[in-house]
C-alpha distance (Angstrom), angle and dihedral (degrees) to the residues before:
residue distance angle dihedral
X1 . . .
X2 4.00 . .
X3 3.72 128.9 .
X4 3.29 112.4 -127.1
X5 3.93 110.5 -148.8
X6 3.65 108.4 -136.2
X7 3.39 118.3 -145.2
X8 3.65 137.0 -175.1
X9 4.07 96.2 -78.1
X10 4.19 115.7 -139.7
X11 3.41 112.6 -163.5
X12 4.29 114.0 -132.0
X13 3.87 89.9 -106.8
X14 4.24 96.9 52.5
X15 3.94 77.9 38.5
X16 4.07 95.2 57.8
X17 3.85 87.1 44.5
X18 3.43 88.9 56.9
X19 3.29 89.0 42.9
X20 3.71 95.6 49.9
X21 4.09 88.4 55.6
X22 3.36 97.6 62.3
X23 3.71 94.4 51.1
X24 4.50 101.6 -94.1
X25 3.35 146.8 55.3
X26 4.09 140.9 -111.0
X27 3.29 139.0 -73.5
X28 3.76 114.0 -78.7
X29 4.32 111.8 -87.7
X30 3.53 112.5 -107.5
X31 3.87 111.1 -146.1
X32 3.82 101.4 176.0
X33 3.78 119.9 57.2
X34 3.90 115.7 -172.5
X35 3.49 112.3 -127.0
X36 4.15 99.0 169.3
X37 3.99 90.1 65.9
X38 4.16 100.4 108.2
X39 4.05 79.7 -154.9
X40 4.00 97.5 57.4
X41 4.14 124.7 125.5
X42 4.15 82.7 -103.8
X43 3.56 147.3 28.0
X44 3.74 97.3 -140.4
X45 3.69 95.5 52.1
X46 4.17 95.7 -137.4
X47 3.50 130.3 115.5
X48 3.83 124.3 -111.2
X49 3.30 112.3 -90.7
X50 4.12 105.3 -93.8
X51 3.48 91.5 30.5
X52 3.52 129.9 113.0
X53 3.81 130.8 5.5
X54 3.88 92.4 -24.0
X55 4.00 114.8 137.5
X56 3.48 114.4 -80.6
X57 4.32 98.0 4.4
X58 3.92 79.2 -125.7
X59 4.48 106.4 156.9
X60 3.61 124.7 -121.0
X61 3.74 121.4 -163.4
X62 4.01 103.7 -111.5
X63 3.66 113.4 -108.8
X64 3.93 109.1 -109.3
X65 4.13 92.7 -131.6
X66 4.17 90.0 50.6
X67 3.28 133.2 82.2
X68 3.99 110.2 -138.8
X69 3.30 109.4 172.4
X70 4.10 124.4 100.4
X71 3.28 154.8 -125.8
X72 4.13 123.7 -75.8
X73 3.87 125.9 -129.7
X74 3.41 100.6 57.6
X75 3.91 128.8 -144.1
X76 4.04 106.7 23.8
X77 4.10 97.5 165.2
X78 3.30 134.5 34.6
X79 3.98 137.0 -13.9
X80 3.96 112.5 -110.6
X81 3.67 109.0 -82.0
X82 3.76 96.9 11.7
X83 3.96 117.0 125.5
X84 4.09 127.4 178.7
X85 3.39 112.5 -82.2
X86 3.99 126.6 -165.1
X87 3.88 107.3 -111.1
X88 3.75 100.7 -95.9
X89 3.98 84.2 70.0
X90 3.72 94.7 -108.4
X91 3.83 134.5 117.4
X92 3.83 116.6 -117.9
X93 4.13 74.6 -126.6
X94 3.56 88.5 62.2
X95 3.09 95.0 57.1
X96 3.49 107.5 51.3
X97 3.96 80.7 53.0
X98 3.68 96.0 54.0
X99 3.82 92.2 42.3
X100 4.30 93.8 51.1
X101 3.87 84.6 48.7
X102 3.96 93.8 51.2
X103 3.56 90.7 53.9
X104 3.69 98.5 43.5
X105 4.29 85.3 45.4
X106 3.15 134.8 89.8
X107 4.18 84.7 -97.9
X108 3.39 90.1 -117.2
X109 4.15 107.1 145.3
X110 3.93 125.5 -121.2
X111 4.13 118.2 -141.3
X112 4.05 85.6 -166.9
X113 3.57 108.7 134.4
X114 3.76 121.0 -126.6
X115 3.93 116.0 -85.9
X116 3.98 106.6 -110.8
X117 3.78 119.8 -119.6
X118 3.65 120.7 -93.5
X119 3.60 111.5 -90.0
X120 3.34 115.3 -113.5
X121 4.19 118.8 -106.1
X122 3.91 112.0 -109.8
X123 3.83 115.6 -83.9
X124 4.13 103.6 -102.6
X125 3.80 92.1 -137.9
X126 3.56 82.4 59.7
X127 3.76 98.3 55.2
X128 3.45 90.6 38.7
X129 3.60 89.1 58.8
X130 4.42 115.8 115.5
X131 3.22 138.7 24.4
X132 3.54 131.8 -34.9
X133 4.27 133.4 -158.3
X134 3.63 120.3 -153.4
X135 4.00 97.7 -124.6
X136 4.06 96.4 174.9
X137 4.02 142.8 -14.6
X138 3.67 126.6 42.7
X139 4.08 131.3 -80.0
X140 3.88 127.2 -148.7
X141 3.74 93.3 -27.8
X142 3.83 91.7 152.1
X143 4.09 85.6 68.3
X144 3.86 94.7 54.4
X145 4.05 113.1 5.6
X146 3.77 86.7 -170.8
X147 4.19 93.9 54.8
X148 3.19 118.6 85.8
X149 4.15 104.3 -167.8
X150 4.13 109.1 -141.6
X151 3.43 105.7 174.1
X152 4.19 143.0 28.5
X153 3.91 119.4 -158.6
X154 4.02 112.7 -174.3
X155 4.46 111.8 -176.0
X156 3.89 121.4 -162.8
X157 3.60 91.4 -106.3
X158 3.90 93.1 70.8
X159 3.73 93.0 -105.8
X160 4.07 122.0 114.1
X161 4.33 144.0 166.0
X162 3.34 129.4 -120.3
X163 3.74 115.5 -151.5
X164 3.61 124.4 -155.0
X165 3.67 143.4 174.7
X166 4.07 122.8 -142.3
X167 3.70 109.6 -127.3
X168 3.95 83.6 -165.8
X169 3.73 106.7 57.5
X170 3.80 101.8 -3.3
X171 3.34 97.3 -114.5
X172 3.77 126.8 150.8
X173 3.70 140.7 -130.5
X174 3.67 163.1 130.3
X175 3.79 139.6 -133.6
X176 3.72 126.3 -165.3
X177 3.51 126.4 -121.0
X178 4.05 136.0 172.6
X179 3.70 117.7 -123.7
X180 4.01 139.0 -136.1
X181 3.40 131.4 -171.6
X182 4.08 112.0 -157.5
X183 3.72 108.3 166.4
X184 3.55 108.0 -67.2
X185 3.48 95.3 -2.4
X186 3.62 138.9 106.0
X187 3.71 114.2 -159.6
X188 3.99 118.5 -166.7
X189 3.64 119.3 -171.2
X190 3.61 122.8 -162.7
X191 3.73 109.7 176.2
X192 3.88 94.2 108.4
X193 3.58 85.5 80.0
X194 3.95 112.7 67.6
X195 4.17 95.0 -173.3
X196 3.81 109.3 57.5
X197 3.85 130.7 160.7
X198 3.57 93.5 -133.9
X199 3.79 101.9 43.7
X200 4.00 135.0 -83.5
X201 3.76 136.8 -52.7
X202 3.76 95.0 2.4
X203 3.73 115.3 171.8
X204 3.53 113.2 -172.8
X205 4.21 131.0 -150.0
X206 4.19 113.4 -146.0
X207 3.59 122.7 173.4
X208 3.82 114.7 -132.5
X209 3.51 141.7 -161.8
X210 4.19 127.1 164.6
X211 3.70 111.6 -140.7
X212 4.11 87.0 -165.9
X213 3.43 138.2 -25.9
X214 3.79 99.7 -70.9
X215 4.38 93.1 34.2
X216 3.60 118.8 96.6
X217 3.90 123.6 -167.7
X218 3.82 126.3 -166.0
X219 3.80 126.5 179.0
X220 3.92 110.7 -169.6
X221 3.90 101.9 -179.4
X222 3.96 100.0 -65.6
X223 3.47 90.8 -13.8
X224 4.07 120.4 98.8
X225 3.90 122.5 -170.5
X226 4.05 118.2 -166.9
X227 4.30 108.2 -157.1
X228 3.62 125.9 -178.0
X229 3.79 124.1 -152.4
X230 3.79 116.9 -98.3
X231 3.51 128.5 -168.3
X232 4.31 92.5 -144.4
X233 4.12 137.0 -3.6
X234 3.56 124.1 -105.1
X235 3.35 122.6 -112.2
X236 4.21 83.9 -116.8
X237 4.20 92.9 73.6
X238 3.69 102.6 41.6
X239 3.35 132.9 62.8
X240 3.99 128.0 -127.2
X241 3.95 137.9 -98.4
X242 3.45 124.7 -111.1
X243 3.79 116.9 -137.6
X244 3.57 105.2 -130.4
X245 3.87 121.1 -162.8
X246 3.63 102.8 -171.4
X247 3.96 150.3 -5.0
X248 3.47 131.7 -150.1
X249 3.43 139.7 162.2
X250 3.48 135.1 -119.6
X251 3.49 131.6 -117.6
X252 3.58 97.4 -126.2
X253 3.64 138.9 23.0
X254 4.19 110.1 -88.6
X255 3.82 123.7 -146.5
X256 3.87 98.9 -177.4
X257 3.48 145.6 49.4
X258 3.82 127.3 -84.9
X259 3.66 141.9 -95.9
X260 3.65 147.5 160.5
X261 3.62 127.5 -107.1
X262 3.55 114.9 175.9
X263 3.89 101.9 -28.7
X264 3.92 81.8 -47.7
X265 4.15 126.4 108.6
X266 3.59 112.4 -122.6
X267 4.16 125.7 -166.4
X268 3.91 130.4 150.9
X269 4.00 112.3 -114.5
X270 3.87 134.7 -167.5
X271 4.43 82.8 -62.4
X272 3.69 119.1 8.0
X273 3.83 146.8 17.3
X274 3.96 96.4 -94.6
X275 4.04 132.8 -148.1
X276 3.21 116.7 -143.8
X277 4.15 114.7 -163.4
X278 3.90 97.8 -140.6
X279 4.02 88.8 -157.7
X280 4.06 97.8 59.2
X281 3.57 94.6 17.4
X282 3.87 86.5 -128.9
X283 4.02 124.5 136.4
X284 4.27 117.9 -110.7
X285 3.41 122.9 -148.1
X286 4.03 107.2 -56.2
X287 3.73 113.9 -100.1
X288 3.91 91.0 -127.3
X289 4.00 133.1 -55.8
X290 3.25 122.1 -62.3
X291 4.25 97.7 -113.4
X292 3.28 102.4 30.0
X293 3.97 123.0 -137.0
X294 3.73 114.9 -62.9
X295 3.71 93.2 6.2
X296 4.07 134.7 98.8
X297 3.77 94.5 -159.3
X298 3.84 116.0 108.1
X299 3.66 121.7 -140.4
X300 4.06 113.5 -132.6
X301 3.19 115.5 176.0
X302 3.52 118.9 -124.0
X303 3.52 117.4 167.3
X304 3.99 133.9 -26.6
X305 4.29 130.5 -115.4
X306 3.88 110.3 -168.9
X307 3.74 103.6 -51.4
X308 3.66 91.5 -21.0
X309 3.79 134.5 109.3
X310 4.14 128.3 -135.7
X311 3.48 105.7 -159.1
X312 3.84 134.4 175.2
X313 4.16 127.6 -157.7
X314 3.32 91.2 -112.8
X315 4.07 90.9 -121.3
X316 3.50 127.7 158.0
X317 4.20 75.3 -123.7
X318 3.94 103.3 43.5
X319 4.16 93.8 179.4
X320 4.27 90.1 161.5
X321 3.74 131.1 45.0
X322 3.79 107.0 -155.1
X323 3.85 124.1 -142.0
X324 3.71 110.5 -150.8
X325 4.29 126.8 -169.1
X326 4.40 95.0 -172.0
X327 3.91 102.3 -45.6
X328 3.86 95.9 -20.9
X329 3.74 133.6 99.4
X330 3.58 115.9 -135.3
X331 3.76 101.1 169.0
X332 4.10 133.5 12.8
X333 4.53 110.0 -164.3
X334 3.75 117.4 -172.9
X335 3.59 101.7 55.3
X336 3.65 101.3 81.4
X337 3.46 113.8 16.5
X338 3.93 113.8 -179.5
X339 3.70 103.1 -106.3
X340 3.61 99.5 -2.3
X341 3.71 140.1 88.0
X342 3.48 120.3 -125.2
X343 4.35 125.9 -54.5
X344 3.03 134.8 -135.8
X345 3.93 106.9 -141.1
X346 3.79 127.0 -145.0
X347 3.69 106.1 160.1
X348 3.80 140.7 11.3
X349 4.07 142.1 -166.1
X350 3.63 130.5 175.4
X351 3.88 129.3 -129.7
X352 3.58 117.8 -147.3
X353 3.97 94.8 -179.7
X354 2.65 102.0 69.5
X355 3.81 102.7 11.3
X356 4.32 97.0 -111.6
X357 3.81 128.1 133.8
X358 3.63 119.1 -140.1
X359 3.96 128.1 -147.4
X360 3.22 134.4 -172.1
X361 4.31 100.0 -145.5
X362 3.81 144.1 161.7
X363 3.86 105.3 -128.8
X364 4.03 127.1 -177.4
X365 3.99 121.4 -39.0
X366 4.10 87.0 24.7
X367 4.24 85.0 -72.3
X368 4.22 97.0 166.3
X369 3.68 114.8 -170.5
X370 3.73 150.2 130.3
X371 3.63 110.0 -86.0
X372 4.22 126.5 -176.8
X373 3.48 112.5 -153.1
X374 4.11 135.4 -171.5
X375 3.44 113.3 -137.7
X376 3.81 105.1 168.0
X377 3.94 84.9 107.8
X378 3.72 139.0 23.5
X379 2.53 138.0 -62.8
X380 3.47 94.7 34.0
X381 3.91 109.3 -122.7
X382 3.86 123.6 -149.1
X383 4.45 102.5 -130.5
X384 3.60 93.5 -169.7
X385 4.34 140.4 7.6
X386 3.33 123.5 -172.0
X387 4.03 123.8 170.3
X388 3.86 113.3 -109.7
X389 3.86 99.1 169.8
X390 4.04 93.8 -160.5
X391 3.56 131.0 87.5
X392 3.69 114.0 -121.8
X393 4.18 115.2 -148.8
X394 3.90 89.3 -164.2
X395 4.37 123.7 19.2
X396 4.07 117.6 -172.9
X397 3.92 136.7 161.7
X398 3.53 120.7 -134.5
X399 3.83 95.2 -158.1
X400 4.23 85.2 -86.2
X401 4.09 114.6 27.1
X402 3.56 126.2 39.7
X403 4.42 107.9 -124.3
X404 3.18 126.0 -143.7
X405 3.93 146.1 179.4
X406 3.76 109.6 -155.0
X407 3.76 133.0 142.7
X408 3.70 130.9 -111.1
X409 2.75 106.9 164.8
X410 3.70 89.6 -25.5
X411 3.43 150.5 -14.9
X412 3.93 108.9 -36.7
X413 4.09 139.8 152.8
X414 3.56 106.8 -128.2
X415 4.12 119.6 -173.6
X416 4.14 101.2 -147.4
X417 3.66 119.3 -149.7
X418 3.81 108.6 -122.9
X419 3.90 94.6 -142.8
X420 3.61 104.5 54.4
X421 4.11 98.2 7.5
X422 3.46 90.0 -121.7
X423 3.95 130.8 146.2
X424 3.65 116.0 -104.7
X425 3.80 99.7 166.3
X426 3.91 141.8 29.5
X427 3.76 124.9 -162.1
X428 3.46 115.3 172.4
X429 3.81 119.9 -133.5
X430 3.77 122.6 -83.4
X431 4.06 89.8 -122.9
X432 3.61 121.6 18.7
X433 4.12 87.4 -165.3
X434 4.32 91.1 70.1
X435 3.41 127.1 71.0
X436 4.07 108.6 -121.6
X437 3.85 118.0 -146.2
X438 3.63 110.1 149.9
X439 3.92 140.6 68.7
X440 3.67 130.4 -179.8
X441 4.04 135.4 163.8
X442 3.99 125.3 -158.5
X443 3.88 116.7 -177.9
X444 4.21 89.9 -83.1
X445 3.57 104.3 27.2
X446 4.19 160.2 46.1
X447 3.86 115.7 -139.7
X448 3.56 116.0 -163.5
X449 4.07 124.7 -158.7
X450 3.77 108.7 -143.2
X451 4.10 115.0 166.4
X452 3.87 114.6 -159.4
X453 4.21 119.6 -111.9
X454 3.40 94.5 -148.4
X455 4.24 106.0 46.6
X456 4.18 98.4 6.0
X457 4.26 83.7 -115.7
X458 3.84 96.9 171.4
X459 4.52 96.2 -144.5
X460 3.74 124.5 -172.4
X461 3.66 117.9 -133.2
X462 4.13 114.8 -159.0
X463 3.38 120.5 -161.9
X464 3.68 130.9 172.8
X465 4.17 118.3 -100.5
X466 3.86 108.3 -102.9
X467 3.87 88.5 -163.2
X468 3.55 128.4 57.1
X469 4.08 114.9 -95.9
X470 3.63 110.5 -118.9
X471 3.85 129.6 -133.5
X472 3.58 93.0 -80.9
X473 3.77 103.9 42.9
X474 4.00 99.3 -96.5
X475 3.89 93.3 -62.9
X476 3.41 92.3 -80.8
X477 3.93 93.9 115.4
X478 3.58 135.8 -79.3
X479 3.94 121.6 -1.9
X480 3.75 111.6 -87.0
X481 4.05 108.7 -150.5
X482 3.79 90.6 -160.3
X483 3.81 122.1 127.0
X484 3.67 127.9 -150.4
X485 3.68 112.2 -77.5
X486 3.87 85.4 -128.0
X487 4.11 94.3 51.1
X488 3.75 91.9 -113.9
């Protein structure tokens, strides 16, 4: 079942006055909506009720057992006000007229030419066609307070981008949408993307209106967003591309993040804590079950100290991260913090540096933020907090910048300044389709954890370090000596 956003609802004639202020008019009607097209907004092909050229353009909240969205290509018959004509341009109407007239005349004869048809208006997929920057106003800001959206892209094929900029951690990203046209309206569907910010299978209503060819117009509710027509995206809205060198899958399914272990990937699966030989790509012995005997506490990897293992439960509630040397604990953090009540931990990454263990953790009055901790004595004291107000599925240090993999609006790769836990860089993620939980860093390399939503296939992603490794292969355990598989 979607949610349909509801929005504050224009109809096209308050739309064309609004229009008609600011100097132009609105998008083209669309009278024909494609329902047959497998890839359209819909599956039912109709409108949402309110939408459209129905009486009045007055909103009604979608009912939660129908679907209301629509159907995709846009106008498939005829232009507004266009009928069939015979092919000398004339209605059969016409015609008749002309002939009653000739009689009743003084039977003189005409050499007028026939009057051409009226040329059809431009198709509004066409005109919506390009790419669009956000020149003033605000754009679904009730979805996400803390995204501010910078740019629109809209392709021929009914597909489009969003691009957006997080106020919070100043990261940035995209999310995909397909688009309908219906009248005045602007329909955005979201539901190819399964991990949103805001929520799941959103599908959001805009009212439109082109002031020219190169002017844009959005109305979000109260909100109105002015674009203008650019002919590419600067490299300060869009995040970057990671060079990946090689995939591979792994032998069995992971349900953790990543580390290194002696130049060997580590992760917790359905049963164990699992080695993974990065040179044959074949499993070791496992480094102990997952719940150990005559416990109920999981063991999920988080990050890796030395020869040690961090791990979490893996609750919905993680209060205590776990430090384990083989089967034994040799140091619990979370459970008294020096001035701070208990966390509740989401992500964690270990500094070998300067010796300091990050986490990612919700703290008192819902404060979430990135917090680096000593925990050579107790109580453990927190050396630094700063607010990071997105929830990381996978943390890492690369012997300089703290990784992550959070979402905002999606999936993205952010590299986190240290000092003021700030985003420096973006990289989008190598398949938007998978589901990325896991981060790693040897002396050469980035290994991403990305599990399949269609089969649960757990894949590797390598990538090539963009910082240099440090002395002690970027805390994440012991130096790995292996290059890139592509030399870089």
């Amino acid at each position: 079942m979607f949610r349909m956003r509801r929005s504050l609802l224009l109809g096209p004639a308050l739309v064309s006055a609004v229009a008609l202020l600011l100097g132009g008019c609105p998008l083209p009607d669309a009278t024909g909506l494609d329902d047959d097209d497998p890839g359209t907004v819909g599956d039912s092909g109709q409108l949402p009720t309110g939408v459209g050229n129905q009486p009045g353009g007055q909103s009604e909240e979608a009912d939660p057992g129908q679907d209301t969205s629509q159907g995709n290509n846009g106008p498939t018959g005829q232009a507004p006000g266009q009928n069939e004509t015979p092919e000398n341009g004339e209605s059969n109407e016409n015609n008749n007229e002309g002939s009653a007239e000739s009689e009743a005349g003084s039977g003189q004869e005409t050499n007028e030419e026939p009057a051409d048809p009226p040329a059809a208006p431009a198709e509004p997929e066409s005109a919506l066609v390009g790419t669009w920057m956000l020149q003033s106003g605000d754009l679904m800001e009730d979805l996400d307070p803390l995204l501010d959206v910078k740019a629109l892209t809209f392709n021929e094929n009914g597909t489009g981008r969003i691009f957006c900029y997080d106020q919070s951690t100043g990261a940035k990203d995209s999310a995909r949408f397909r688009y309908e046209i219906a009248g005045s309206f602007l329909l955005l569907d979201l539901r190819a993307e399964f991990s949103l910010s805001f929520g799941e299978n959103i599908i959001v209503t805009l009212t439109s209106a082109m002031l020219d060819a190169d002017t844009l117009v959005l109305i979000d509710g109260t909100q109105t967003a002015q674009f203008s027509r650019s002919s590419t995206l600067t490299p300060e809205i869009t995040g970057k591309t990671l060079v990946v060198t090689d995939v591979f899958e792994l032998p069995k399914r992971a349900s953790s993040d990543l580390a290194i272990l002696d130049g060997d990937l580590i992760f917790t699966s359905f049963d164990s804590i699992e080695r993974l030989d990065l040179d044959t790509r074949t499993l070791l012995e496992p480094l102990g079950p997952r719940i150990l005997e005559g416990e109920t506490r999981s063991r999920i990897v988080g990050t890796v100290q030395g020869s040690t293992i961090w791990t979490t439960c893996g609750c919905d509630s993680d209060r205590l991260v776990f430090q384990y040397d083989n089967e034994t604990i040799v140091d619990i953090v979370g459970d008294q913090l020096e001035g701070i009540e208990r966390l509740q931990i989401f992500a964690m990454a270990y500094n070998a540096n300067d010796d300091r263990l990050w986490l990612h953790a919700r703290g008192p009055g819902s404060f979430r933020g990135l917090r680096q901790l000593r925990t050579t004595n107790e109580p453990d004291k927190i050396a630094l907090s700063h607010p990071f107000n997105r929830v990381p599925s996978a943390l890492a240090f690369d012997g300089t910048s703290l990784w992550a993999i959070i979402t905002a609006p999606t999936q993205v790769i952010v590299q986190i300044d240290t000092e003021s836990s700030r985003v420096v860089n973006s990289f989008d993620v190598p398949d938007s389709d998978a589901f990325f939980s896991g981060i790693a860093f040897d002396s050469f390399n980035m290994y991403l954890l990305a599990t399949s939503t269609d089969d649960g296939t757990s894949v590797i992603y390598q990538a090539p370090r963009r910082t240099a490794p440090s002395p002690t292969g970027g805390g994440t355990g012991s130096v790995s000596n292996r290059p890139p598989t592509n030399g870089l």
